[in-house]
C-alpha positions in Angstrom: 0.0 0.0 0.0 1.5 3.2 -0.9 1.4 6.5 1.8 1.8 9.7 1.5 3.7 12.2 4.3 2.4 15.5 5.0 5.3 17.3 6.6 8.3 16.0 5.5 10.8 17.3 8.7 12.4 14.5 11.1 9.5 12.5 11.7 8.6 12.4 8.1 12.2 10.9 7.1 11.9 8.2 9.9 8.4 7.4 9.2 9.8 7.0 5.0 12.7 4.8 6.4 10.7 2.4 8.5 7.4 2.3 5.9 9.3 -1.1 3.9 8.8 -2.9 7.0 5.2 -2.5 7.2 4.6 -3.0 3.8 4.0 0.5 2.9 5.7 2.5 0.3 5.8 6.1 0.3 4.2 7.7 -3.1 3.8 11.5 -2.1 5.7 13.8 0.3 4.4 17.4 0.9 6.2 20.3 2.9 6.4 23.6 2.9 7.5 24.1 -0.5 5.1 21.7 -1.5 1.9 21.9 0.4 -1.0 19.8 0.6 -3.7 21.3 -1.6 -7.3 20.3 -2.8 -7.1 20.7 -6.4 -7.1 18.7 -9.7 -3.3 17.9 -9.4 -3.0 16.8 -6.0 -5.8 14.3 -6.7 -3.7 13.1 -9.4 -0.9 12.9 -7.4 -2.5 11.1 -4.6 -5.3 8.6 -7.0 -3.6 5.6 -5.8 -2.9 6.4 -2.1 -5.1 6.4 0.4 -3.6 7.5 3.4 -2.3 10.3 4.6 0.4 10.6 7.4 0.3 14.1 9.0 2.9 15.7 11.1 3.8 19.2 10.3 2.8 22.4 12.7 -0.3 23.5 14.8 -0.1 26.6 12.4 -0.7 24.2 9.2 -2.2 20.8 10.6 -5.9 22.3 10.2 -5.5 23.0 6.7 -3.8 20.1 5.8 -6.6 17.7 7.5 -9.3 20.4 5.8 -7.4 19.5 2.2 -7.0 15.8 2.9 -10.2 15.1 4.2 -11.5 16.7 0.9 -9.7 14.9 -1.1 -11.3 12.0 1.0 -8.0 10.4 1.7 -8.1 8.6 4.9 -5.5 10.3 8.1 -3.2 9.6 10.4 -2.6 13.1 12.3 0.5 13.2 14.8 0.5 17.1 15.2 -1.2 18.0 18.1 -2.6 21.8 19.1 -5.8 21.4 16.7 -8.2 19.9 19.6 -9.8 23.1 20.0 -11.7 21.9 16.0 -12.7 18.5 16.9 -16.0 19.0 16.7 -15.3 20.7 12.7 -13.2 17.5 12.3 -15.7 15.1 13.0 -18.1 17.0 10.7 -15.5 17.0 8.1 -15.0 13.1 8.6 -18.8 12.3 8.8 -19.1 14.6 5.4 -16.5 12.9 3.3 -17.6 9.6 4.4 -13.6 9.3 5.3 -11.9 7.6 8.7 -8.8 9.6 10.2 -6.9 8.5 14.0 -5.2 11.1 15.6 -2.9 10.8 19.0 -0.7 12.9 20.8 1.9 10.3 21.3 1.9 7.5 18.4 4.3 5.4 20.7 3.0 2.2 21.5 4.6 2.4 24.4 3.4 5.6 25.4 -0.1 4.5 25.1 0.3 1.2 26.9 1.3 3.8 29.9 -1.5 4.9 29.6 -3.3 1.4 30.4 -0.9 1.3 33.1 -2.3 4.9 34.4 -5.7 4.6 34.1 -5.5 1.5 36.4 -2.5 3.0 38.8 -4.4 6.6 39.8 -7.5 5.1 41.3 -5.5 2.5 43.9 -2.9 5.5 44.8 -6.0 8.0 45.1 -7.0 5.7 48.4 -4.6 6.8 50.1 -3.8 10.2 51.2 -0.1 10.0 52.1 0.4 9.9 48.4 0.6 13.0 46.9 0.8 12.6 42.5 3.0 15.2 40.6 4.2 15.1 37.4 7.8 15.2 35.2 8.3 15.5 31.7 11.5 16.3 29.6 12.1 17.1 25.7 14.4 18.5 23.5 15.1 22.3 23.4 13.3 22.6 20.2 10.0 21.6 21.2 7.5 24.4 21.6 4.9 23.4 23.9 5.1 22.7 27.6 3.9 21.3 29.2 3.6 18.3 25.7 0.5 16.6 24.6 0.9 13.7 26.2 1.5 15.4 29.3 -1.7 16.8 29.0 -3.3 13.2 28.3 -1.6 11.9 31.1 -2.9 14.4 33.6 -6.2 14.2 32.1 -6.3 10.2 33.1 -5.3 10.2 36.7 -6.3 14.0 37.6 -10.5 12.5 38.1 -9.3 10.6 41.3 -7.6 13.6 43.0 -8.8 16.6 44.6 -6.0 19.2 44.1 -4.8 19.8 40.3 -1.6 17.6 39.9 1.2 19.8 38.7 3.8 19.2 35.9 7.2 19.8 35.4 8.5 20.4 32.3 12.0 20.6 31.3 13.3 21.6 27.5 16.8 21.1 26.9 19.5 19.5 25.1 18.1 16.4 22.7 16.1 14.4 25.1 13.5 12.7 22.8 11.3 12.4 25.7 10.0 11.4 28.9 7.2 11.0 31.2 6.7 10.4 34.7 4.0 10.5 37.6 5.3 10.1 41.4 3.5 9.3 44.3 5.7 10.6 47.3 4.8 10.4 50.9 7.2 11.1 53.8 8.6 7.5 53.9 9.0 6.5 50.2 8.1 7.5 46.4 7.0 5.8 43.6 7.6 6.6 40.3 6.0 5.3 36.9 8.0 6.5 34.2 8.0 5.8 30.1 11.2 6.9 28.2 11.8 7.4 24.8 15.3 6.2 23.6 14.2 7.7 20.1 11.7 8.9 17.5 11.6 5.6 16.0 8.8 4.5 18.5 6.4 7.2 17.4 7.2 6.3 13.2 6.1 2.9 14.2 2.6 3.7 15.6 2.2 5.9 12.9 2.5 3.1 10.5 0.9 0.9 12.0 -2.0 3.6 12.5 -1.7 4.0 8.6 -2.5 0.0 8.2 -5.3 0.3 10.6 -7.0 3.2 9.4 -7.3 2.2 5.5 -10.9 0.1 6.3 -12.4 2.6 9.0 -14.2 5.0 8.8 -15.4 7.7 11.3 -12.8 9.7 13.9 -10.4 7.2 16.1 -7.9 7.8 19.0 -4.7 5.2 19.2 -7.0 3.7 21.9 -8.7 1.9 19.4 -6.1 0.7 17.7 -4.6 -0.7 20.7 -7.8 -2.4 21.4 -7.2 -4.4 18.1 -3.6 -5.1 18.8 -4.8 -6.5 22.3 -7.7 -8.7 20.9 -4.5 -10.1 18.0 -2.3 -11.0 20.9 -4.6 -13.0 22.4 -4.8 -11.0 25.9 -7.5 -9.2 27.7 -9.1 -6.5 25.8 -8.0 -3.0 26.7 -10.9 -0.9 29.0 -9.0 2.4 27.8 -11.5 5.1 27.0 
């Protein structure tokens, strides 16, 4: 099956050098200099690929998904900052009869955290010598803090406790990323933490996103994908919502 990348920076280029071992072939690349546009030549361009892999900036990801939704081209969006449209997305999705998963963190990895979240912050919330924070590092060049899946994080475990759990964020050097929550009390800490040795985790759940995606249609979250992937291995089927 033939892909093509929208936003052709770092993650593009990984994403292009792992596609062969998925079985996907990149066909189209579009950046900057070449942006993703509804019109008669871009719809030549992409006849015979139907999916699009999206991670470029929160200035352009909304007119990117606008044009590739039009072109009814089914999505995988990585670039986050765009939540604030969801509702026009779905709209956009339900019109063009399309399917398109986004995530703030492709990782598979990252999103089995999650699991492990969901299920850890209602035990800890019983008991009150615990109190959660949060720590989470990335390169210098990233621009929001604290990240996405900081944000998600928070969002999971932040229902069982009273007080709003706070983040640190640190931006420096080339740390590809990490997460943590702690629990600390007066007499011990623990500490669930996911690290990222490198960007190639992300280019694989976007592939494997890109696979998944090509039947469906309607708007998706990597949670259901990791549903499928949890049902294939034979284990117990994820309750992540």
């Amino acid at each position: 099956m033939k892909i093509g990348l929208v936003g052709y920076g770092k993650m593009g280029k990984i994403i292009e050098s792992l596609a062969p071992n998925h079985g996907l072939e990149v066909g189209a690349r579009f950046d900057i200099g070449n942006p993703l546009q509804d019109d008669a030549q871009t719809r030549q361009i992409l006849k015979d690929i139907p999916v699009l892999i999206e991670f470029s900036t929160p200035e352009s990801v909304m007119h990117n998904i606008r044009c590739g939704l039009a072109l009814e081209k089914q999505m995988v969006v990585g670039t986050t900052g765009w939540h604030d449209h969801i509702d026009e997305v779905k709209d956009l999705v339900e019109k063009n009869g399309t399917g398109l998963v986004h995530a703030s963190n492709f990782s598979l990895g990252v999103n089995l955290f999650y699991e492990i979240l969901k299920n850890a912050g209602p035990i800890m919330a019983r008991f009150e010598q615990y109190v959660p924070f949060m720590e989470e590092q990335h390169h210098q060049f990233k621009k929001d803090a604290p990240s996405g899946t900081a944000k998600v994080i928070r969002e999971l475990i932040q229902p069982y406790f009273d007080t709003e759990i706070p983040i640190s964020c640190v931006r420096a050097g080339y740390i590809p990323g990490s997460h943590a929550v702690v629990f600390d009390s007066r007499v011990d800490t623990i500490k669930l933490e996911h690290v990222a040795r490198n960007r190639e985790g992300f280019a694989e759940g976007a592939l494997i996103a890109a696979r998944w995606i090509q039947d469906q249609k309607g708007l998706f979250g990597f949670q259901d994908i990791l549903g499928t992937l949890l049902q294939q291995s034979g284990k117990k089927e994820s309750n992540y919502e």
